[in-house]
MMTF fields as JSON, N, C-alpha, C and O atoms, coordinates in Angstrom:
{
  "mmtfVersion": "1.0.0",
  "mmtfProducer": "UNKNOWN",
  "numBonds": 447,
  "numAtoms": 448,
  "numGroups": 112,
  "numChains": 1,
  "numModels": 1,
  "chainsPerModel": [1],
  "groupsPerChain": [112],
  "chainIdList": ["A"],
  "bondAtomList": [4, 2, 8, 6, 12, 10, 16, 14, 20, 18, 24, 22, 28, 26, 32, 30, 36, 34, 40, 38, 44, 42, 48, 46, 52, 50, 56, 54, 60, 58, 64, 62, 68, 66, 72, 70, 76, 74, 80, 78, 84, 82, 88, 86, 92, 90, 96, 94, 100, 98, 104, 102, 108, 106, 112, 110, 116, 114, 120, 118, 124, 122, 128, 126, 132, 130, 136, 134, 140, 138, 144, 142, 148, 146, 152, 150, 156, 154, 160, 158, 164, 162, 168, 166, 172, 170, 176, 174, 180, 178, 184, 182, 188, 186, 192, 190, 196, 194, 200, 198, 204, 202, 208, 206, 212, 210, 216, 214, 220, 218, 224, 222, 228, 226, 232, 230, 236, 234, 240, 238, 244, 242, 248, 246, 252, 250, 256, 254, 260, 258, 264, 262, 268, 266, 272, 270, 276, 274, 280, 278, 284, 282, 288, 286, 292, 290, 296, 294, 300, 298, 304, 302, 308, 306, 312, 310, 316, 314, 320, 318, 324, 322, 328, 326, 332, 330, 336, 334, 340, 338, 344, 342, 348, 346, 352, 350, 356, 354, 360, 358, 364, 362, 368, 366, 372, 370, 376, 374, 380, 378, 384, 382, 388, 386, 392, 390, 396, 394, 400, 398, 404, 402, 408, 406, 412, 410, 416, 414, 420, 418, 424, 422, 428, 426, 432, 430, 436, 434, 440, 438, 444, 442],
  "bondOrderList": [1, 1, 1, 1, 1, 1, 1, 1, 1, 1, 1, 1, 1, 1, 1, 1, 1, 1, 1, 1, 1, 1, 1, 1, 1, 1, 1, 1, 1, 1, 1, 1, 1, 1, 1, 1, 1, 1, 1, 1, 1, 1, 1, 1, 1, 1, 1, 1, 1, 1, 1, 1, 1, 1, 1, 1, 1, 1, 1, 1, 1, 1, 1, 1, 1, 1, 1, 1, 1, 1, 1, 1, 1, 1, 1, 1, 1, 1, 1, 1, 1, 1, 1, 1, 1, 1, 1, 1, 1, 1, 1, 1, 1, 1, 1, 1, 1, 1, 1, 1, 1, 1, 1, 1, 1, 1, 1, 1, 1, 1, 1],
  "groupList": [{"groupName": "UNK", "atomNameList": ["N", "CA", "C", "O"], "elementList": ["N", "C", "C", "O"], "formalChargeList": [0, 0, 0, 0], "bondAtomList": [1, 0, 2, 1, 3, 2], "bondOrderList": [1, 1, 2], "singleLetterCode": "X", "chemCompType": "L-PEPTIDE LINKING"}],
  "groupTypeList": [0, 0, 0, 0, 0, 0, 0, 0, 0, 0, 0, 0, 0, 0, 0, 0, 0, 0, 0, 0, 0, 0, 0, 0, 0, 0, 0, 0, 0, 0, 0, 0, 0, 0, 0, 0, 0, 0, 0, 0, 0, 0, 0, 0, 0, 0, 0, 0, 0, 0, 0, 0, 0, 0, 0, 0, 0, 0, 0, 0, 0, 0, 0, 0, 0, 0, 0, 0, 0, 0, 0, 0, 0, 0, 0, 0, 0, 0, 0, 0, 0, 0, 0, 0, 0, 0, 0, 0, 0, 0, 0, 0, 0, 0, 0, 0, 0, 0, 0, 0, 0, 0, 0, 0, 0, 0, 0, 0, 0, 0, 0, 0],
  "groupIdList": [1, 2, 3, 4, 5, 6, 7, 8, 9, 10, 11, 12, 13, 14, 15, 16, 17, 18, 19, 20, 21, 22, 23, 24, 25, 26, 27, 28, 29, 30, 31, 32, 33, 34, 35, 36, 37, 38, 39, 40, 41, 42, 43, 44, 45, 46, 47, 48, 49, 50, 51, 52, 53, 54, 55, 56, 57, 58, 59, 60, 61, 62, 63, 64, 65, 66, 67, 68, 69, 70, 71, 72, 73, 74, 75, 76, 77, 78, 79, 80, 81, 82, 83, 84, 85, 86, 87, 88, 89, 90, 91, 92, 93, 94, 95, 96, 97, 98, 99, 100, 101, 102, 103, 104, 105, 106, 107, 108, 109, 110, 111, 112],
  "secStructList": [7, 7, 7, 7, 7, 6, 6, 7, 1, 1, 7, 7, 1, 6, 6, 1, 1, 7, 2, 2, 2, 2, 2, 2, 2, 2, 2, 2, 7, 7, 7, 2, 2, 2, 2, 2, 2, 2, 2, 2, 2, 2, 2, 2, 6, 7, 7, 7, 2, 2, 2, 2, 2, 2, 2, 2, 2, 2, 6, 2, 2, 0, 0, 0, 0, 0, 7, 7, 7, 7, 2, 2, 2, 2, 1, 7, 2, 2, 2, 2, 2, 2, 2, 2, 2, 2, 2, 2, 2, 2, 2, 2, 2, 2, 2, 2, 2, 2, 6, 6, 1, 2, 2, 2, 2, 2, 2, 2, 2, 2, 2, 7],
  "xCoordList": [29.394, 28.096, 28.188, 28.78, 27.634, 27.762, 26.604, 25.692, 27.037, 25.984, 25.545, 26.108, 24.154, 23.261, 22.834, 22.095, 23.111, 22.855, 21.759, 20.924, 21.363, 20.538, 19.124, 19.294, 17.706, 16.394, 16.339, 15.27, 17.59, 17.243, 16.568, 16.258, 16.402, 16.043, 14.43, 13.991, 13.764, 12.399, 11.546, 12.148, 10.307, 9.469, 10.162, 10.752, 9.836, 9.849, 8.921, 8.095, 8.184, 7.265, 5.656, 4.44, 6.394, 5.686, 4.853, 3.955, 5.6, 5.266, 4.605, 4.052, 4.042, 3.363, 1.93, 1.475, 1.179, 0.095, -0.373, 0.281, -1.748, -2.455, -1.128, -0.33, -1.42, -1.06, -1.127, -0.266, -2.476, -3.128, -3.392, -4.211, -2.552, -2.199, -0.531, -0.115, 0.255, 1.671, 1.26, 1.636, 0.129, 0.3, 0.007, 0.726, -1.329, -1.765, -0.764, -0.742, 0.261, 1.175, 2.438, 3.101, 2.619, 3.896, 2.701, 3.267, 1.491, 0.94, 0.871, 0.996, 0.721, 0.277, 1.039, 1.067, 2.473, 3.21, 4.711, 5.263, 5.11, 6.473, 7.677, 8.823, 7.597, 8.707, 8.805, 7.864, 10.114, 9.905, 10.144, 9.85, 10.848, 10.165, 9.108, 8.843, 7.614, 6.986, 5.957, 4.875, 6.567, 5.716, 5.922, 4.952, 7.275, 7.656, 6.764, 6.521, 6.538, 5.689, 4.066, 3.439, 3.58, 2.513, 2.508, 1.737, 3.073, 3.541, 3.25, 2.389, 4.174, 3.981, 2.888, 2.438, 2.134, 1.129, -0.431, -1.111, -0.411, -1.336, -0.941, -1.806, 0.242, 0.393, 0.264, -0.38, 0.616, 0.155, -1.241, -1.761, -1.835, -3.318, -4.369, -5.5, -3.719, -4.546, -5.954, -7.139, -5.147, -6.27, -6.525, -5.671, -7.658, -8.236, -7.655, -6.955, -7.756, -7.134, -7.73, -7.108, -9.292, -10.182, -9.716, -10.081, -8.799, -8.755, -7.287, -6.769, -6.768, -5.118, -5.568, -5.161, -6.048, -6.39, -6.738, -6.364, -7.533, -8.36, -6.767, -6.206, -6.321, -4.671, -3.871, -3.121, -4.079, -2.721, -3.278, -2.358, -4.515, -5.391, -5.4, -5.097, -5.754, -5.938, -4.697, -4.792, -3.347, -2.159, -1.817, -1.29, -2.236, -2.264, -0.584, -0.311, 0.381, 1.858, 2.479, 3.46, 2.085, 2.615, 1.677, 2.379, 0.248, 0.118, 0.27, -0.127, 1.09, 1.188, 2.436, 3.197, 2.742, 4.052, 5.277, 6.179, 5.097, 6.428, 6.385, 7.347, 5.313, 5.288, 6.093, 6.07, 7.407, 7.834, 7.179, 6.24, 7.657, 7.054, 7.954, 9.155, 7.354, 8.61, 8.222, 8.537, 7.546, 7.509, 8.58, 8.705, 9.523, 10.249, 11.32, 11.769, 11.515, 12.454, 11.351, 11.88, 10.136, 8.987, 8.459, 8.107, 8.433, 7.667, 8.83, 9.894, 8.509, 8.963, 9.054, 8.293, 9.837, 9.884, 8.826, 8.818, 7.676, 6.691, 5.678, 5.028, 5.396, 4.38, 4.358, 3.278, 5.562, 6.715, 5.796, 5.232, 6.139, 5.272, 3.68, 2.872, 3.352, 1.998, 1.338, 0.164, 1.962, 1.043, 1.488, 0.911, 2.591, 2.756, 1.803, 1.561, 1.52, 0.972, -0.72, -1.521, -0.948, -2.237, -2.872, -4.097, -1.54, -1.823, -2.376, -3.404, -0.98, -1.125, -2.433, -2.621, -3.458, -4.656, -5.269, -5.953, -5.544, -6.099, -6.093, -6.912, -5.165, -4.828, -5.448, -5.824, -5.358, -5.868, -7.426, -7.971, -8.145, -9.486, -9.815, -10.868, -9.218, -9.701, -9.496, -10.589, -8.624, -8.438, -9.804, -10.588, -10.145, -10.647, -12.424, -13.151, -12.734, -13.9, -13.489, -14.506, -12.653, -12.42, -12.779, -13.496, -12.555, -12.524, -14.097, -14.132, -14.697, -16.319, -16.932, -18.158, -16.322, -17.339, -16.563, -17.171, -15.47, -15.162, -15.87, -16.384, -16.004, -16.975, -18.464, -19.212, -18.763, -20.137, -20.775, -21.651, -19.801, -19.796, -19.677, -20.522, -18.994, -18.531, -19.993, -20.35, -20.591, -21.908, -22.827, -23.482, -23.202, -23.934, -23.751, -24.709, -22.859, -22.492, -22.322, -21.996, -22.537, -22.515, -24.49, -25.213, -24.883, -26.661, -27.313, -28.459, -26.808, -27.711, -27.62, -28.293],
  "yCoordList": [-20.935, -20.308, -18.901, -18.764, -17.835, -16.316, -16.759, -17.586, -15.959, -15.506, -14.753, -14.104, -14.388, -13.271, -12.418, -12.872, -11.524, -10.238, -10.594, -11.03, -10.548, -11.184, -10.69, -9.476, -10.882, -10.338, -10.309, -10.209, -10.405, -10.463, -11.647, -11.599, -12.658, -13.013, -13.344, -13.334, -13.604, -13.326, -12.949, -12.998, -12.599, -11.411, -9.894, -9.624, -8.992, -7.894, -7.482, -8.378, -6.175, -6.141, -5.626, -5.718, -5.194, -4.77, -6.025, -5.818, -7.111, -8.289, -8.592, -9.532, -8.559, -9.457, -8.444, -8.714, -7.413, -7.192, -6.764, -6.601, -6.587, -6.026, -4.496, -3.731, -4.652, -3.825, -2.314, -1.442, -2.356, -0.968, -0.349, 0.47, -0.98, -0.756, 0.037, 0.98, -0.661, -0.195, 1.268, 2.271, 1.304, 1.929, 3.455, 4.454, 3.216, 4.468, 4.35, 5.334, 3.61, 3.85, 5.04, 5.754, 5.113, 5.885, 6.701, 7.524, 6.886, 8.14, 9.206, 10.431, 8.659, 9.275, 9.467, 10.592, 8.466, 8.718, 8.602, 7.722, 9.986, 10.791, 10.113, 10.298, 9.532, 9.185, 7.729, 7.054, 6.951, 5.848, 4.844, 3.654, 5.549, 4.847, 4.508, 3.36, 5.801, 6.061, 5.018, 4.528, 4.843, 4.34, 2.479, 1.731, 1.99, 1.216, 0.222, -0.968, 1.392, 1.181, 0.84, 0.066, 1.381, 1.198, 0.061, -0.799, -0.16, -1.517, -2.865, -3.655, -2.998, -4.346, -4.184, -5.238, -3.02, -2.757, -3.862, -4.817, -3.153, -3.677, -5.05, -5.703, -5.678, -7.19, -7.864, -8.905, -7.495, -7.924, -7.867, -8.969, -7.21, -6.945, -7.365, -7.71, -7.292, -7.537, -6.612, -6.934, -5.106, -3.788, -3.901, -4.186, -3.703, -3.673, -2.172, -1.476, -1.833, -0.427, 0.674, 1.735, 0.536, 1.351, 1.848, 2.908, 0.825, 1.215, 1.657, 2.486, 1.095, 1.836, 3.235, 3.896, 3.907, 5.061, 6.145, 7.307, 5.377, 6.127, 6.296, 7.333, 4.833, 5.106, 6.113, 6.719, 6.395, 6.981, 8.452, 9.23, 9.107, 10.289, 10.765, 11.926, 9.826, 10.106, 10.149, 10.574, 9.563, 9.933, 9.121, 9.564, 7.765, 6.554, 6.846, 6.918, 6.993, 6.825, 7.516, 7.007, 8.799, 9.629, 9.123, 8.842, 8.851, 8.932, 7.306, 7.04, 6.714, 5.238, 4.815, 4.607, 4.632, 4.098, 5.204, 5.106, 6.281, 6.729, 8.017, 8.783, 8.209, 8.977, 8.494, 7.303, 9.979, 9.471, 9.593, 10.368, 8.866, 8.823, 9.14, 9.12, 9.54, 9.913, 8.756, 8.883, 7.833, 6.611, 6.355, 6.751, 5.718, 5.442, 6.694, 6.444, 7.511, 8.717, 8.922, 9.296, 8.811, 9.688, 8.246, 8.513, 7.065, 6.252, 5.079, 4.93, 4.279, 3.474, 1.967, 2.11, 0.995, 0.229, -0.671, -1.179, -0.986, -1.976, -1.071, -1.267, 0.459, 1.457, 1.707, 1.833, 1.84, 2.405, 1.178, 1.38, -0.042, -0.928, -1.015, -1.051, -1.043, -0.876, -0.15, -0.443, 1.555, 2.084, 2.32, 3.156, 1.5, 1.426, 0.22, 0.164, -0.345, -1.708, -1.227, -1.738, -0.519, -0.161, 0.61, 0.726, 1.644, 2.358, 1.272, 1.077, 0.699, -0.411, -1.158, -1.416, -1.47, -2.262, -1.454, -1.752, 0.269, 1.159, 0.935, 0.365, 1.445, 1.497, 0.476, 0.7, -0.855, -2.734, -2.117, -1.694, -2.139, -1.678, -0.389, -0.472, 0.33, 1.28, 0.9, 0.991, 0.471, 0.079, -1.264, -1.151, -2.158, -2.999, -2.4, -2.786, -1.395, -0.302, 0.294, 0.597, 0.429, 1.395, 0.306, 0.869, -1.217, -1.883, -2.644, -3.85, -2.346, -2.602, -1.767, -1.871, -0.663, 0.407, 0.694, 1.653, 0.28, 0.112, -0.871, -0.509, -1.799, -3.314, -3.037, -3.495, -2.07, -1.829, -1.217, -1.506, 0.063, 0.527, -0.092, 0.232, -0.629, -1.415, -2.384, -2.614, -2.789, -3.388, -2.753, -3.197, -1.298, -0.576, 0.102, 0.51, 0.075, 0.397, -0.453, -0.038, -2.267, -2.917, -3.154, -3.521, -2.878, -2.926, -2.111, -2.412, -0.615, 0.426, 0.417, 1.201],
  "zCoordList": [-10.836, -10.934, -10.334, -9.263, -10.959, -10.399, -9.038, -9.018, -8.146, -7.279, -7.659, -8.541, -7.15, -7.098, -6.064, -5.19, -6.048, -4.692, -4.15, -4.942, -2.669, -1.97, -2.242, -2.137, -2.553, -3.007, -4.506, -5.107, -5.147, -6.748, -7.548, -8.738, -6.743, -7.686, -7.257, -6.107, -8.347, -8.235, -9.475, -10.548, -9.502, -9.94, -9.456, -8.409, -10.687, -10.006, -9.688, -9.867, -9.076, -8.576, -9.557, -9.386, -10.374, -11.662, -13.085, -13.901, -12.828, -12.782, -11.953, -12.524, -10.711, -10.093, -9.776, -8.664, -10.465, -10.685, -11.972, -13.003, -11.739, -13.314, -14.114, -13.571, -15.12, -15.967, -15.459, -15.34, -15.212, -15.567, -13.656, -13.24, -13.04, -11.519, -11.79, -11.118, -12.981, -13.043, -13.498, -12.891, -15.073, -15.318, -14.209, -14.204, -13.289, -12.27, -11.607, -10.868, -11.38, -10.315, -11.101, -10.349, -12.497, -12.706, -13.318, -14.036, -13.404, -13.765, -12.339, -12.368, -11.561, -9.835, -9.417, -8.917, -9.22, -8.119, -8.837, -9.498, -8.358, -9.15, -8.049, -8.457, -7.021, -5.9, -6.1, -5.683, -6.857, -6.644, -5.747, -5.867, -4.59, -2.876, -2.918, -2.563, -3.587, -2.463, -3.733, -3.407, -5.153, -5.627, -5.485, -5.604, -5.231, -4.701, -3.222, -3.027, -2.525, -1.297, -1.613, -0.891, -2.552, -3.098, -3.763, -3.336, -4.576, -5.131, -4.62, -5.007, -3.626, -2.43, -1.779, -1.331, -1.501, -0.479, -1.54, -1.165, -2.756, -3.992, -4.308, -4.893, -4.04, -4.517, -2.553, -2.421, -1.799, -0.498, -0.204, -0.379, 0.082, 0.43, -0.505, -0.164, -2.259, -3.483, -3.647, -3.724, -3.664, -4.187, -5.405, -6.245, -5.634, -6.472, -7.387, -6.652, -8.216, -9.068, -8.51, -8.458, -7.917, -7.847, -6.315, -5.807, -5.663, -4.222, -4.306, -3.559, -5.165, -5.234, -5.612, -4.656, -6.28, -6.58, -5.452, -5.297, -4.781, -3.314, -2.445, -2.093, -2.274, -1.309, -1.662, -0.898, -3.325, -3.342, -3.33, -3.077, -3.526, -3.936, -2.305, -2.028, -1.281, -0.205, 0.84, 1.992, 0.158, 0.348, 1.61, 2.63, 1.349, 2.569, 2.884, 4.082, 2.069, 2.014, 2.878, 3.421, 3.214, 3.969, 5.038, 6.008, 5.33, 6.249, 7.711, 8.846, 6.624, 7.206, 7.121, 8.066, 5.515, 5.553, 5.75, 6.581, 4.79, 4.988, 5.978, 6.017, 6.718, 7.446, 8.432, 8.745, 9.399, 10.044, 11.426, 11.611, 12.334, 13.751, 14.57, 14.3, 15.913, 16.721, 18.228, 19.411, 17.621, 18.696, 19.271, 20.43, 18.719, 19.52, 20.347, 21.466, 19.909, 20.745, 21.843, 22.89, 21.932, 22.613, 23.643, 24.792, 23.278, 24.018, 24.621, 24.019, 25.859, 26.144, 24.546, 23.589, 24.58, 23.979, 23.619, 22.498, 24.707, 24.307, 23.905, 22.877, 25.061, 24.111, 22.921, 22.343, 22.266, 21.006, 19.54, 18.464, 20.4, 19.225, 19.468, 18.54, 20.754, 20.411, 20.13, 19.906, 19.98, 18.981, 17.45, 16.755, 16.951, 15.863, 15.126, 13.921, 15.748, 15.801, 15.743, 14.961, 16.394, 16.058, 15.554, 15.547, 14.742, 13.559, 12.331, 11.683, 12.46, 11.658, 10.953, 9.764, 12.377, 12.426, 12.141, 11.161, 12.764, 11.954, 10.186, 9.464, 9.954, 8.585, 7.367, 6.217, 8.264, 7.348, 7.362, 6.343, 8.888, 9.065, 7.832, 7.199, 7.662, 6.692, 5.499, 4.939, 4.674, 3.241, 3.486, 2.544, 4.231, 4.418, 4.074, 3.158, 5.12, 4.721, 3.082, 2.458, 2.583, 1.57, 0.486, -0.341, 0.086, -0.391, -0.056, -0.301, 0.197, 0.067, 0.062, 0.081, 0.036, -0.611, -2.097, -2.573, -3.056, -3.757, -4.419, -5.477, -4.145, -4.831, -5.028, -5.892, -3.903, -4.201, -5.261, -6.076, -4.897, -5.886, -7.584, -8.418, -7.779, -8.714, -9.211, -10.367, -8.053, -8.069, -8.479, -9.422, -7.779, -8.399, -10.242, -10.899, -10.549, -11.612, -12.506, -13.618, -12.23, -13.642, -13.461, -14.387, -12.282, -12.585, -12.984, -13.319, -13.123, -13.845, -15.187, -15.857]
}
């Protein structure tokens, strides 16, 4: 039996959401790290299209994931994670706000 290189096998990631999330993802985002990162972020959390749009317009990528930090050169080891850690919770808390005012919206707009 061949082996298979370790993470291959699976879904890819393009498979495991809506269509029309792949498609705003290679219309928006030219880096495929950075569209990669977006990717798992929309099949983890389960954004809606309307909020993948806001993440990627408002440039969540740089300012969360692939932004670099200088935590750890700059902070002791347990400081180092706890304020990565509470960027972090920042970050859930805001897509979390961003995603009910997305729905509402969405609300207001199938009642008019």
């Amino acid at each position: 039996m061949r082996e298979m290189p370790h993470g291959s096998i699976g879904q890819q990631l393009a498979d495991q959401m809506p269509w029309f999330h792949s498609c705003t993802l290679v219309q928006k985002v030219k880096d495929s790290v950075e569209r990669e990162w977006y990717a798992r972020a929309c099949i983890e959390l389960g954004w809606s299209r309307n909020v993948l749009e806001i993440q990627i317009d408002t440039g969540l990528y740089a300012r969360q994931g692939g932004a670099a930090s200088n935590f750890e050169r700059t902070l002791p080891g347990l400081q180092s994670d706890l304020a990565r850690e509470t960027l972090d919770r920042l970050g859930r808390s805001l897509e979390s706000v961003l995603e009910s005012l997305a729905s509402a919206s969405r609300r207001r707009g199938s009642s008019a």
